[in-house]
C-alpha positions in Angstrom: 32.2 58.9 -36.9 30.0 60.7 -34.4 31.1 60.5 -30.4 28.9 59.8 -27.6 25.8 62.8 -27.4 23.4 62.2 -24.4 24.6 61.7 -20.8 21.6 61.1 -19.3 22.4 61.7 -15.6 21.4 58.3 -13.3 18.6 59.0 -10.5 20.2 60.2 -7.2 19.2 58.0 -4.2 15.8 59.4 -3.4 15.1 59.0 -7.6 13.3 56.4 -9.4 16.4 54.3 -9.6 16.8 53.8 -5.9 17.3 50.2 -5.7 16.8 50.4 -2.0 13.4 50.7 -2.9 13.4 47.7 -5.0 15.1 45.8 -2.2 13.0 46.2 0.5 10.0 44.7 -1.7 12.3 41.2 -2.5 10.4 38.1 -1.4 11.8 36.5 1.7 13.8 32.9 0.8 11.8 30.1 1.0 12.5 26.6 2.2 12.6 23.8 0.2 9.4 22.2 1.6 7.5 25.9 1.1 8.7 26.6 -2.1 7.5 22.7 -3.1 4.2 23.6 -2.2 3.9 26.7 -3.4 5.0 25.6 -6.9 2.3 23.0 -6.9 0.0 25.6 -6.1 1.0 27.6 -9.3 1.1 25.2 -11.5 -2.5 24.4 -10.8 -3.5 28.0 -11.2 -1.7 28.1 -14.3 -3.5 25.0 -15.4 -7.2 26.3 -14.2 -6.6 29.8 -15.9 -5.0 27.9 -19.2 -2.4 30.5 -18.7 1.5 29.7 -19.8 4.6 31.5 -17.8 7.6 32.8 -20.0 10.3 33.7 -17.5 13.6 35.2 -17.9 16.8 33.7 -16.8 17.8 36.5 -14.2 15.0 36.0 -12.3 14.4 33.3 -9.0 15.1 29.9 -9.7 11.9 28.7 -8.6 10.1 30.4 -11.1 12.2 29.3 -14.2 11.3 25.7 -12.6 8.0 26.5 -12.7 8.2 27.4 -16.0 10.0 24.7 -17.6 7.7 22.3 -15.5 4.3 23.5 -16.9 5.3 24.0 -20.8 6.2 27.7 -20.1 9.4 29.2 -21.4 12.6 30.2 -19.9 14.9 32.4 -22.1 16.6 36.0 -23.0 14.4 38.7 -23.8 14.0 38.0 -27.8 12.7 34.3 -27.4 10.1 35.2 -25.1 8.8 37.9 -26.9 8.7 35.4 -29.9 7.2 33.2 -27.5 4.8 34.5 -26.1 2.9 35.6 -29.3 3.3 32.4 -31.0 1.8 30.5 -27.7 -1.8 29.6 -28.1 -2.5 31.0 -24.3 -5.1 33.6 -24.0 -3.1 34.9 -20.5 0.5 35.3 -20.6 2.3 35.7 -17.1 5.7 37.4 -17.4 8.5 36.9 -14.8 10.8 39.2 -15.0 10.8 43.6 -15.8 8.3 45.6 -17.2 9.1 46.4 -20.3 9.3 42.7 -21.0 5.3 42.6 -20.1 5.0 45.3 -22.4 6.4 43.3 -25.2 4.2 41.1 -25.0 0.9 42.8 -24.4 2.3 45.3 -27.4 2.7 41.7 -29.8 -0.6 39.9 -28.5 -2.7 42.8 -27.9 -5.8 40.4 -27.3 -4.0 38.4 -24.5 -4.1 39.1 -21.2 -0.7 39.6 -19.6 0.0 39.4 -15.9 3.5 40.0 -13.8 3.9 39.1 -10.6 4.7 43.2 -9.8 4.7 46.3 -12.5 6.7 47.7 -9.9 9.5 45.7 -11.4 11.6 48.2 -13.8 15.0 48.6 -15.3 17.9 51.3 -14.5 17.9 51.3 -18.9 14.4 51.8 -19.3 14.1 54.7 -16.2 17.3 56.5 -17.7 15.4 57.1 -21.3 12.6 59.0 -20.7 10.4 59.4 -23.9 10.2 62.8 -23.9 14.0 63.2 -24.3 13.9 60.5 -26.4 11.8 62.1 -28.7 13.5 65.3 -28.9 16.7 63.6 -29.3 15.7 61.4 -32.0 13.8 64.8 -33.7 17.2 66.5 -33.6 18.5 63.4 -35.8 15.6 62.8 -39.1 18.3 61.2 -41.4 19.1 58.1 -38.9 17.4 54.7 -38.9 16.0 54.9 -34.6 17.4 51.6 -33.1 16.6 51.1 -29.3 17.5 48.1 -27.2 14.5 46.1 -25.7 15.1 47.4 -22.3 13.1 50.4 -22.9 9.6 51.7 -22.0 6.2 50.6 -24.9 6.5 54.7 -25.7 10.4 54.8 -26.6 9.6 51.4 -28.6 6.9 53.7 -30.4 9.4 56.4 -31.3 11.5 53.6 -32.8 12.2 52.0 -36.5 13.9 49.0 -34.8 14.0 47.1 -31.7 16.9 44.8 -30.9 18.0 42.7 -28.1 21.8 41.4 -27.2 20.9 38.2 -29.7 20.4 40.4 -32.7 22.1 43.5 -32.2 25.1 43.1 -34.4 23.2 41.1 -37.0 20.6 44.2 -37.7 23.0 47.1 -37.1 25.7 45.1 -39.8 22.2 44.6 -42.1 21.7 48.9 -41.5 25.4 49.2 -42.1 25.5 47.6 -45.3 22.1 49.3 -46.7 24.5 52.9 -46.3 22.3 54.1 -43.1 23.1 56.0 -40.3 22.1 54.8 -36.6 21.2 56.4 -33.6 21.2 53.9 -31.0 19.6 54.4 -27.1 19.6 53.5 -24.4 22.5 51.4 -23.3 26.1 52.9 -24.0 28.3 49.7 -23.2 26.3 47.4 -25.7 26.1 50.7 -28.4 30.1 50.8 -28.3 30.2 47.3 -28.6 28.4 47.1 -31.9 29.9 50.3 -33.1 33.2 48.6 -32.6 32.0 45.1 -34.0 30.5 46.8 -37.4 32.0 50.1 -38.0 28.8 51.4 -38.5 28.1 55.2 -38.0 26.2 55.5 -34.4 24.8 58.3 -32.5 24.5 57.0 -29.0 22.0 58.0 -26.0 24.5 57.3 -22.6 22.2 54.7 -20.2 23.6 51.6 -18.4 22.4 48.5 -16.4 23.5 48.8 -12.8 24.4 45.6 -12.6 26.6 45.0 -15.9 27.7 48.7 -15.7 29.7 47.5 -12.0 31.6 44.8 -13.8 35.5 46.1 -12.7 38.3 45.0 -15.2 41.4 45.2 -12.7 39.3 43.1 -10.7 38.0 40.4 -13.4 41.9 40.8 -14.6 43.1 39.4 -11.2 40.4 36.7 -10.9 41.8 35.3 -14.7 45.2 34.6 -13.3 43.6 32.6 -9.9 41.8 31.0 -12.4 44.6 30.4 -15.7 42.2 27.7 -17.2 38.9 29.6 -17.3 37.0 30.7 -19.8 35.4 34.6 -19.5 32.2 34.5 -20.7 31.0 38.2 -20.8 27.7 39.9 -21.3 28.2 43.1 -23.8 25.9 45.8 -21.6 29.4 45.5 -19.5 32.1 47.8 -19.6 35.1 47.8 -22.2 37.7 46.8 -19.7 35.4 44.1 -18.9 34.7 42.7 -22.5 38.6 43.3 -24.0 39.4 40.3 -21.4 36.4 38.0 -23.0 36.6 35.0 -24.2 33.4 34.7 -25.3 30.9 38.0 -25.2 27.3 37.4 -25.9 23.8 37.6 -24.7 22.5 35.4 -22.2 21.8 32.6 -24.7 24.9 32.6 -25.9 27.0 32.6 -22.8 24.4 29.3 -21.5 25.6 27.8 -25.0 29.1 28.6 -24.5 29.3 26.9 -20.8 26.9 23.6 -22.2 29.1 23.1 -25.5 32.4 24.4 -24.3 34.9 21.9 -22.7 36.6 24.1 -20.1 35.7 22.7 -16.5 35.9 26.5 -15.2 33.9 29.5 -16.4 34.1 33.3 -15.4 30.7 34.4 -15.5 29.9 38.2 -15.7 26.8 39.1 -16.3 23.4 38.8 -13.4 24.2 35.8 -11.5 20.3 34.4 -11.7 21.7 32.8 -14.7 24.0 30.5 -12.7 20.5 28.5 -11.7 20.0 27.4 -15.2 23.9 27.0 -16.4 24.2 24.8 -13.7 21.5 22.7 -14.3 22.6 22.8 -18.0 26.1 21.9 -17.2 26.2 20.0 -13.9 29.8 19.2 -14.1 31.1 22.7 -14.5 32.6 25.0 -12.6 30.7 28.8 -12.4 32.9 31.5 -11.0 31.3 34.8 -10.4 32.6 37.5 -12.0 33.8 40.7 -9.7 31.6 44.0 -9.4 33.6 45.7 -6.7 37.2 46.0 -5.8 39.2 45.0 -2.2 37.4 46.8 0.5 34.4 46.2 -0.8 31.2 44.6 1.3 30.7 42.2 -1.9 32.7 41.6 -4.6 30.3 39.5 -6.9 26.9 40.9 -6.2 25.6 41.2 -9.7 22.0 40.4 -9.7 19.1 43.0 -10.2 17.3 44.2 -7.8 13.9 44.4 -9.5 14.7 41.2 -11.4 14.7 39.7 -7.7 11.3 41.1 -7.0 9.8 38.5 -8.9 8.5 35.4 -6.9 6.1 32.2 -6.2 4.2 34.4 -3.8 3.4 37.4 -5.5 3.1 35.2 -8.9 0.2 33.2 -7.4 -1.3 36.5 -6.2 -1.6 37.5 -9.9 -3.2 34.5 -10.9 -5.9 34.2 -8.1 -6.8 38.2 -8.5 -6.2 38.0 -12.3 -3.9 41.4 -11.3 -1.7 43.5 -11.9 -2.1 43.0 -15.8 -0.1 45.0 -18.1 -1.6 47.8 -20.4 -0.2 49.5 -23.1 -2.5 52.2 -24.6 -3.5 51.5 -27.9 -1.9 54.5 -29.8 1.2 54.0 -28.5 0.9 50.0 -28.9 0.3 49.8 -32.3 3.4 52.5 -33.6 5.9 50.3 -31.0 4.6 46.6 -32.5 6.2 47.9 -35.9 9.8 47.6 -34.2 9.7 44.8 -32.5 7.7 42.8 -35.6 10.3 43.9 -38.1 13.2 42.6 -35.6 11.2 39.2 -35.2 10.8 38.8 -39.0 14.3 40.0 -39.6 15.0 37.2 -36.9 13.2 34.3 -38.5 14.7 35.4 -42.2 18.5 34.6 -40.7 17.0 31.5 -39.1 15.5 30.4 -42.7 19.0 31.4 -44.6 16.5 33.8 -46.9 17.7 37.0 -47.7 17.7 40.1 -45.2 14.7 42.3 -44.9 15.0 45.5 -46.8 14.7 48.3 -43.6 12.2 51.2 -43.6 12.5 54.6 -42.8 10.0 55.8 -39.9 8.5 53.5 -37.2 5.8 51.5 -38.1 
């Protein structure tokens, strides 16, 4: 089985991947009062525009509210992709990282789709730049091109397959099965995962998150025994350390499921803390421990949010809808050879849903 190829070497602080930079543009808190009136205020442009907000779960509480509150969506990455193009809505407004606003300009190419910033990106989608990509994925005809949905509309277009956490093992076991070979970017935690969970034969591009990727084990290790009756819910873009003390490893869907269904009071939870808002409105009477990113010394040692996740807010999201800006584009060559991936994992999707057979796969991206 082939090892690890790519090491794509992270951004040094002055890169693209400073975070500092993505910091220093996070809304200020808001009081309760403001941030009342400020969701009013959005939900009436929302209303006046007949636009609908699909926001993910990492990003401010307030906005996943909002959301939930004006028939929008709250979810992982793959339902609000299938949201979004099934919503009648002609303007889609997407809380959360680019390449999520890509997604769904790329699947409802006649909508128009607004973020609260573009400036809001991913460490996963920054470390795979297309044109390595490409060259990568040229050096490798006879594999089936499998890229997770953190990555930019031009990787997508290079692809025969998008997949997110929620359907990774299901379409890699489905590629498996059908004798094909898999080269898999951008994130190396989740690849190893899968590799692990299917046996399938995977040539890996070497990205991370930065805020799953600072998950520590030894540290997670001594939190389990302060906490014997917990339950370690664990997303797989974390380290293997990390997911070999799991009780349950999923994607964010799944770990929400596991803390509403499961009948543990306590719950370990390590993946970006923005989805503690929703679990504990989910679960009330549960307890949500924060899972360690850093060990003793440390100036935090459960920090795990992301920064451009955070850059998302009620200010800058009623700024969009008054100036109708900053919508996303995606230019139209590139669109239509990246809507082939992401269609064929949405149909692949719906045929699991339905109980109907698999979808046969297709060399080349559509």
């Amino acid at each position: 089985m082939d090892s690890l190829v790519i090491d794509y070497t992270r951004q040094d602080a002055g890169g693209a991947s400073c975070t500092a930079q993505a910091w220093a543009q996070v809304p200020e808190a808001l009081a309760a009062q403001e941030a009342q009136t400020l969701k009013a205020q959005a939900a009436e442009l929302l209303r006046a525009k007949g636009a609908v907000l699909v926001a993910h779960y990492y990003v401010d509480g307030h906005l996943q509210d909002l959301a939930l509150e004006t028939g929008g969506c709250v979810s992982d990455s793959l339902e609000m992709a299938r949201f979004g193009r099934q919503h009648a809505a002609q303007t889609l407004v997407v809380a959360g990282v680019r390449f999520m606003g890509e997604t769904a300009k790329i699947l409802s190419p006649e909508k128009t789709v607004l973020m609260p910033t573009l400036e809001a990106t991913c460490s996963l989608d920054l470390g795979c730049p297309v044109d390595d990509f490409a060259a990568f994925c040229d050096a490798h005809p006879d594999r089936q091109v499998v890229v997770y949905a953190n990555t930019s509309a031009a990787v997508k277009a290079r692809a025969d397959w998008m997949v997110t956490s929620s359907c990774a093992l299901e379409i890699v076991s489905h590629l498996k099965a059908q004798g094909q070979k898999v080269l898999w970017a951008p994130d190396r935690h989740l690849g190893r995962y899968i590799q692990e969970q299917t046996g399938a034969d995977m040539l890996m591009w070497q990205g991370d998150c930065i805020v799953h990727n600072e998950f520590k084990g030894l540290e997670l290790q001594l939190l389990k025994e302060q906490h014997p009756g917990a339950l370690v819910l664990v997303h797989p873009e974390s380290p293997r350390a990390v997911v070999e003390l799991a009780d349950v490893v999923g994607s964010t869907s799944a770990l929400i499921k596991a803390v509403v269904e499961g009948t543990q009071q306590d719950y370990i939870v390590a993946t970006d803390n923005g989805i503690l808002h929703r679990m504990r409105q989910l679960a009330p009477g549960k307890k949500l421990i924060e899972a360690p990113t850093a060990g003793n010394g440390a100036t935090c040692k459960s920090c795990a949010h992301c920064p451009w996740m955070a850059m998302n807010g009620l200010r800058n999201l009623i700024a969009a809808l008054q100036s109708n800006s900053p919508q996303v584009q995606v230019e139209e060559a590139i669109r239509s050879r990246a809507e082939g991936c992401i269609t064929r994992m949405l149909d692949f999707t719906a045929t699991l849903k339905a109980g109907r057979p698999p979808l046969q796969s297709g060399m080349g991206a559509a």
